[in-house]
N, C-alpha and C positions, 0 to 999 in steps of 0.2 A: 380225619386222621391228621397226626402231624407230619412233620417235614422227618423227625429221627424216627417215628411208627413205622412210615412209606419204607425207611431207606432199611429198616430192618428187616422187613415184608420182602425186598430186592434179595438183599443176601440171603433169607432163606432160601427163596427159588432157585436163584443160582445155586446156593448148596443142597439141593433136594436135585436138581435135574445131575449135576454132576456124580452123587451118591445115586441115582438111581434109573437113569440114562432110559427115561419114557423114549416111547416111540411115538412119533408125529408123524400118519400119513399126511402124502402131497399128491394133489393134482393140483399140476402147477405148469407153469409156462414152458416150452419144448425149448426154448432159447436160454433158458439158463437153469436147467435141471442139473447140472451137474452143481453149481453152485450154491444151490437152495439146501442139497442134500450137505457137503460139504460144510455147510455153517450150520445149519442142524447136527452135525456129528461133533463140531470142533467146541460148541459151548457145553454136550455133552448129553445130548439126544441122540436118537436112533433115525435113521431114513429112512421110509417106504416109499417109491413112487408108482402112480400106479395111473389109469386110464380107462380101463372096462370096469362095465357095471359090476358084476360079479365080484373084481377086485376090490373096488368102492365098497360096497357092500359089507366084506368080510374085515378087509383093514380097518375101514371105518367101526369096526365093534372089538375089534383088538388093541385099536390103537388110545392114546393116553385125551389124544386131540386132534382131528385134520384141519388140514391148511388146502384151500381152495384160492388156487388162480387163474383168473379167467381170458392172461396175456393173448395166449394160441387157443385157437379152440378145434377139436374134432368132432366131425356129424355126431360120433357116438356118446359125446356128452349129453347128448339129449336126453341119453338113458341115464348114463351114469351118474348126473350130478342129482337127478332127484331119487336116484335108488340111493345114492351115500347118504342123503341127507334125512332119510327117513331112517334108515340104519341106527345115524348120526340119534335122532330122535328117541326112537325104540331104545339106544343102548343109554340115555342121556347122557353124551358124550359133547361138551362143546367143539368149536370149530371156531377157522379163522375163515374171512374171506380178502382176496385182494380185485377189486373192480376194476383191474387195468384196460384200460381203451372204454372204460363204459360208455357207452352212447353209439357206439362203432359196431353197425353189423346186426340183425334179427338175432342170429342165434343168441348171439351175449345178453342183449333187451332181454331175450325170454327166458335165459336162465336166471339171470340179475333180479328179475320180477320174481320170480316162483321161492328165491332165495329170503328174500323180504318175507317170506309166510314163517320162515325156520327159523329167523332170529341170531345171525351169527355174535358168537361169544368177543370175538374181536374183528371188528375192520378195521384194513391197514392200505390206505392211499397217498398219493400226491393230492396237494390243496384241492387240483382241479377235478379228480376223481371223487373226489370224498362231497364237494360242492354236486358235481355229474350225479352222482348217485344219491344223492339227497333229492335231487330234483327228480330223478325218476319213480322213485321211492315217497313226493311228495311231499315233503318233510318240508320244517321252516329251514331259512337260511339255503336253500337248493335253487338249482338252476340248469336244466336239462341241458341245455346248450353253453358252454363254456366256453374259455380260449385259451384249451389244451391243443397242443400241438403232437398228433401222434399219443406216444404214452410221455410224453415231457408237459409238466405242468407252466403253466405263464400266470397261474392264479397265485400270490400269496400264502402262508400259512394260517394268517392272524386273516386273510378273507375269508378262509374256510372252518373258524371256528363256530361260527355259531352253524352250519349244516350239521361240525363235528356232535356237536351238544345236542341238536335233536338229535342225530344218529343213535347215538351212546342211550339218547332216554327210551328210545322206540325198543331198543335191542336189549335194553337194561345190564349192559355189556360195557367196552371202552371204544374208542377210535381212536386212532393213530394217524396220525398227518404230518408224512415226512417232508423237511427242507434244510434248509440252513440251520434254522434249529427247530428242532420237532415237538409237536405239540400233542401229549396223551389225556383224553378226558374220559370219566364216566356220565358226562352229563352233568355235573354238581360243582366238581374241582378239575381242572388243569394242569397239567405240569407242562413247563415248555423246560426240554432237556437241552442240554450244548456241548460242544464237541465234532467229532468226524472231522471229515476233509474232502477240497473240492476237487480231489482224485475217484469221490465216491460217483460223482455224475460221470466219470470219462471211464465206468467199467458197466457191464452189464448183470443186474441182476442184485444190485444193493439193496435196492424195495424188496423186489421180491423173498430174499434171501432172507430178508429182515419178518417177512410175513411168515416166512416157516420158522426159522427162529422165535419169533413171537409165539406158532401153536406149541414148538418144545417145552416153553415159561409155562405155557395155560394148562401143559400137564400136572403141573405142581403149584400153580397160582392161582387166583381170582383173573379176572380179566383185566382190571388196571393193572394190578401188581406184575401181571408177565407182560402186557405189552409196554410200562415203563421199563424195566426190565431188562426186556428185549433193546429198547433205542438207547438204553445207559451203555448197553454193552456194546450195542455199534458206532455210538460216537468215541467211549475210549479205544474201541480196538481200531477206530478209525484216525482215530487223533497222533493215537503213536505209531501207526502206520504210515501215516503221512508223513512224519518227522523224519522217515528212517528213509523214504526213496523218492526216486524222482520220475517217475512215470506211472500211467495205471498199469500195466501190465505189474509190473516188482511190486505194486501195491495192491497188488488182487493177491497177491501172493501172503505177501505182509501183513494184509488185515485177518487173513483166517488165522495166520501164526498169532494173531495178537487177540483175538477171541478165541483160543483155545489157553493162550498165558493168562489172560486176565482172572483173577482172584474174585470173589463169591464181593470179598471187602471192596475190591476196587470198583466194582460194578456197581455197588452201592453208596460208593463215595462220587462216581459221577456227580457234577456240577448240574443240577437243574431246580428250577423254584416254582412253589405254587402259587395258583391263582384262583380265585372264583368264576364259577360260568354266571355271564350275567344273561338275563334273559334276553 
């Protein structure tokens, strides 16, 4: 595809999810549930958040796409992440996953592993996630032990692309690898997008937010076209968010005000350039 195909491909999604406000369930992190939902309603999706099997289950076959994040975890995901995800299956519904903290902790190794058998439609990490979870996952370009700090990456984005590119081919899906400027591939092509502000590291929950946001796009999009999408629309609602205050607090405020203003065109007018995946 071209660089004006991609960017038409953007504006339709934004203008399909706005015209037609899919619902994206989350199981997503307890530390910024309000926020994930919040930017999922403000581009102009629907929230579900949910946590029992049973819930899993039923949203996951109503909903357009789920977004799994595996920040916090409870005993009871042992059920519920593989009952969503056969749901997920059964209804052919794609999903996003976010690998936060991979490597940290049995339970997440064993959901993370079982996850790999389903194939998520989009993964959405920091370099060192996306590198963490190639490694565990076995993939080239992976490395099970990284030097992630906590859920804060210390890896590069440009270290974490060639993990990105097997990801993307194993999954036949995109990856997303967020930083300073964000890199979406399906394996083949690259976009590194620009924009945001470095008010986005001093709030809580800009990845993750970005990961539910991302499965809103996937209701109306292929898997590149909604997680480019997704990061055009949070570097400009980040970019002129930044402009306008001086703290995160006034800017956690400001960035949702500016991804619910942003326009279908402006989303698509985002500044980002392609590239080829080299082997």
């Amino acid at each position: 595809m071209t660089e004006e195909e991609i960017r038409t491909q953007i504006m339709h999604a934004a203008e399909t999810v706005r015209r037609t406000n899919p619902m994206a369930p989350s199981l997503t992190n307890t530390v910024t549930v309000n926020f994930v939902a919040n930017a999922q309603i403000a581009v102009g999706g629907s929230a579900a958040m949910f946590y029992l099997p049973d819930e899993g289950e039923a949203l996951g076959a109503l909903g357009g796409a789920t977004y799994f994040n595996v920040g916090t975890l409870l005993p009871v995901y042992e059920q519920t992440v593989p009952l969503t995800l056969e749901a997920l299956r059964h209804a052919g519904k794609p999903w996003v996953l976010d690998p936060v903290a991979v490597g940290v902790g049995a339970l997440r190794t064993k959901l993370l592993l079982q996850m790999k058998e389903y194939r998520p439609d989009i993964i959405r990490g920091n370099a060192s996630e996306i590198i963490a979870l190639a490694g565990l996952w076995r993939l080239k370009g992976g490395a099970e032990t990284t030097t992630a700090r906590g859920v804060d990456s210390t890896d590069s984005v440009s270290a974490a692309k060639q993990a990105a590119a097997a990801l993307a081919k194993w999954t036949g899906g995109a990856v997303s690898v967020s930083g300073v400027d964000d890199y979406v591939t399906d394996g083949t092509v690259g976009a590194v997008s620009h924009g945001g502000s470095h008010f986005m590291e001093k709030i809580t929950g800009s990845g993750c937010s970005l990961g539910g946001v991302s499965a809103v796009y996937l209701c109306a999009a292929p898997p590149f076209t909604a997680a480019l999408t997704a990061v055009s629309a949070y570097n400009l609602a980040g970019l002129r968010a930044g402009r306008k205050t001086a703290g995160p607090a006034s800017f956690q405020t400001a960035f949702l005000d500016e991804l619910y203003l942003a326009s279908p065109e402006e989303i698509a007018e985002n500044p980002f350039e392609l590239e080829e995946v080299l082997e």
